[in-house]
N, C-alpha and C positions, 0 to 999 in steps of 0.2 A: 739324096743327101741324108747321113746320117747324124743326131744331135744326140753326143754320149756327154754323159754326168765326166767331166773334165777328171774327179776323185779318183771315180771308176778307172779312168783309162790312165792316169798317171801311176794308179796301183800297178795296172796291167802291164805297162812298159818297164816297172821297177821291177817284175817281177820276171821281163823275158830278158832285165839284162841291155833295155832298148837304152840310145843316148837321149835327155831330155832334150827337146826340142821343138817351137814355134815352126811348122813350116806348112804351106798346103801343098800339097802332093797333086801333083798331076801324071797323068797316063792315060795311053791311047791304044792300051793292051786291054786285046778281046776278051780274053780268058778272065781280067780284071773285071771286068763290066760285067760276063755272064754270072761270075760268082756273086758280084754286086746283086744284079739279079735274083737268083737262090737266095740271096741270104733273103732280101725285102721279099720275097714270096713266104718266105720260113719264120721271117718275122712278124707276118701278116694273117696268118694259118695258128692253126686252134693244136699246133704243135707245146709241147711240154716247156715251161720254162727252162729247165736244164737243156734243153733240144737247141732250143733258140743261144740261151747263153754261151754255147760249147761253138756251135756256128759261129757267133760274131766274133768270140775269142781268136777262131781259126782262120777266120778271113782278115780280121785285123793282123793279126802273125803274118798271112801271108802278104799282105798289103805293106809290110813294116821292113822296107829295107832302104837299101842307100843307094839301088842302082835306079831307083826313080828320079823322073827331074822334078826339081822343088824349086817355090819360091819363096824364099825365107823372111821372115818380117823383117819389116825396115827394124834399123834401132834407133833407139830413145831415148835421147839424151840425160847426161844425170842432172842438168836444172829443171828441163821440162818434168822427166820421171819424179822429180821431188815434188815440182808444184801440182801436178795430178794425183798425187799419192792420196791427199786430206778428200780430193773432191770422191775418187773411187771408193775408198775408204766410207764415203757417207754415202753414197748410194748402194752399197754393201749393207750398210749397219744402220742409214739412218731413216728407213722407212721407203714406203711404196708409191709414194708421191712422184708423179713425175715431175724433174725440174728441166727450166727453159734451157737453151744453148746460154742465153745472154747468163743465169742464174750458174751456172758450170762455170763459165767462162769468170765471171767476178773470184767466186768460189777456189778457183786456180789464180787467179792474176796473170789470165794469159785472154788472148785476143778468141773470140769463136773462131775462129781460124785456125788457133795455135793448139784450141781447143779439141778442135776436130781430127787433126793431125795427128797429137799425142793419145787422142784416143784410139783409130786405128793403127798407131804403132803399139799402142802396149797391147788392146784384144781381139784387135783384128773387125772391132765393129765401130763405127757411129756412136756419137755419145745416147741418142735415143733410140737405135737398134740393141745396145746395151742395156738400158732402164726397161724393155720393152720385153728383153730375154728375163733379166731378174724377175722381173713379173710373173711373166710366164711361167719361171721357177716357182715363186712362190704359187702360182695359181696350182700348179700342179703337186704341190704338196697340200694345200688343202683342198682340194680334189680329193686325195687317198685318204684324207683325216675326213671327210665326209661331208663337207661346209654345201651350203647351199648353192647354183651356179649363180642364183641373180646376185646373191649377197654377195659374190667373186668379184661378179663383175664393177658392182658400184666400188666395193673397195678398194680395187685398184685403177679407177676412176676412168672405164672405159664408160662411151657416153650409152649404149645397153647393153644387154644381154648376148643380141647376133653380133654384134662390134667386136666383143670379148670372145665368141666363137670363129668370127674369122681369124682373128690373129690368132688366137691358139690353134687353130688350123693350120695355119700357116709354119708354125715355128714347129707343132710336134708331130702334125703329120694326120692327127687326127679329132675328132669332137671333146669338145671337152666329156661329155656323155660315155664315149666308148672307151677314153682314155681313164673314167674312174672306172667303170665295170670289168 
């Protein structure tokens, strides 16, 4: 699994010409997977950033077309899309605080149910696989700005230090450790 800065790849699609679009791609094409392969060995190797960068540009190009089968997101209504708009909007902007389902769900005025719903229709995630990536974003920008790992960890209120290493495990692939150095 590959987890690219969303900026990054909406530049790259404007820039081959690609049509915007939600969709997850699927394929059972070998030659897909082998280059899959290369790339995360190339990704993984003490290869040159420009080495790496040119690679996943070239895999993503070749991965980027319309004769794949996709499933395309559900759509999302424009009541719902309205009443999640305030609640994404503050877990964007409004700190690193995890909030409950029930606290979402008031937040919108929509049911945890309706809650959960509109949130895999508009990112494709869970409202707290969502809270959970923002984090992780942020953990990974002050990672490069140099911040402490424990001071990471309390402030985004995991309950220690290994807690805060699995799940950034999990999401980027690697320690938080190897992922500053």
């Amino acid at each position: 699994m590959l987890h690219l800065d969303t900026a990054w790849l909406k530049t790259l699609r404007q820039e081959s010409g690609a049509v915007e679009r939600i969709v997850v791609t699927l394929t059972r094409d070998t030659r897909v997977y082998a280059g899959f392969c290369r790339l995360n060995a190339l990704l993984f190797s003490p290869a040159s950033v420009q080495e790496k960068e040119i690679s996943l540009i070239e895999f993503i190009g070749d991965c980027d077309s319309d004769d794949q089968a996709t499933i395309a997101a559900p759509e999302l209504g424009i009541i719902a899309r309205r009443k999640l708009q305030p609640v994404l909007e503050h877990l964007q902007h409004g700190g690193i605080a995890m909030k409950s389902l029930a606290e979402l769900a008031k937040m919108a005025d929509m049911s945890r149910y309706q809650v959960i719903r509109a949130f895999r229709a508009s990112t494709g995630m869970t409202p707290h696989v969502y809270q959970l990536n923002l984090n992780i974003n942020q953990a990974r920008a002050w990672l490069r700005s140099g911040e402490d790992m424990a001071d990471i960890a309390y402030r985004l209120g995991f309950a220690d230090q290994s807690h805060f290493q699995r799940v950034f495990k999990a999401y980027v692939g690697v320690t938080p450790g190897l992922y500053r150095s």
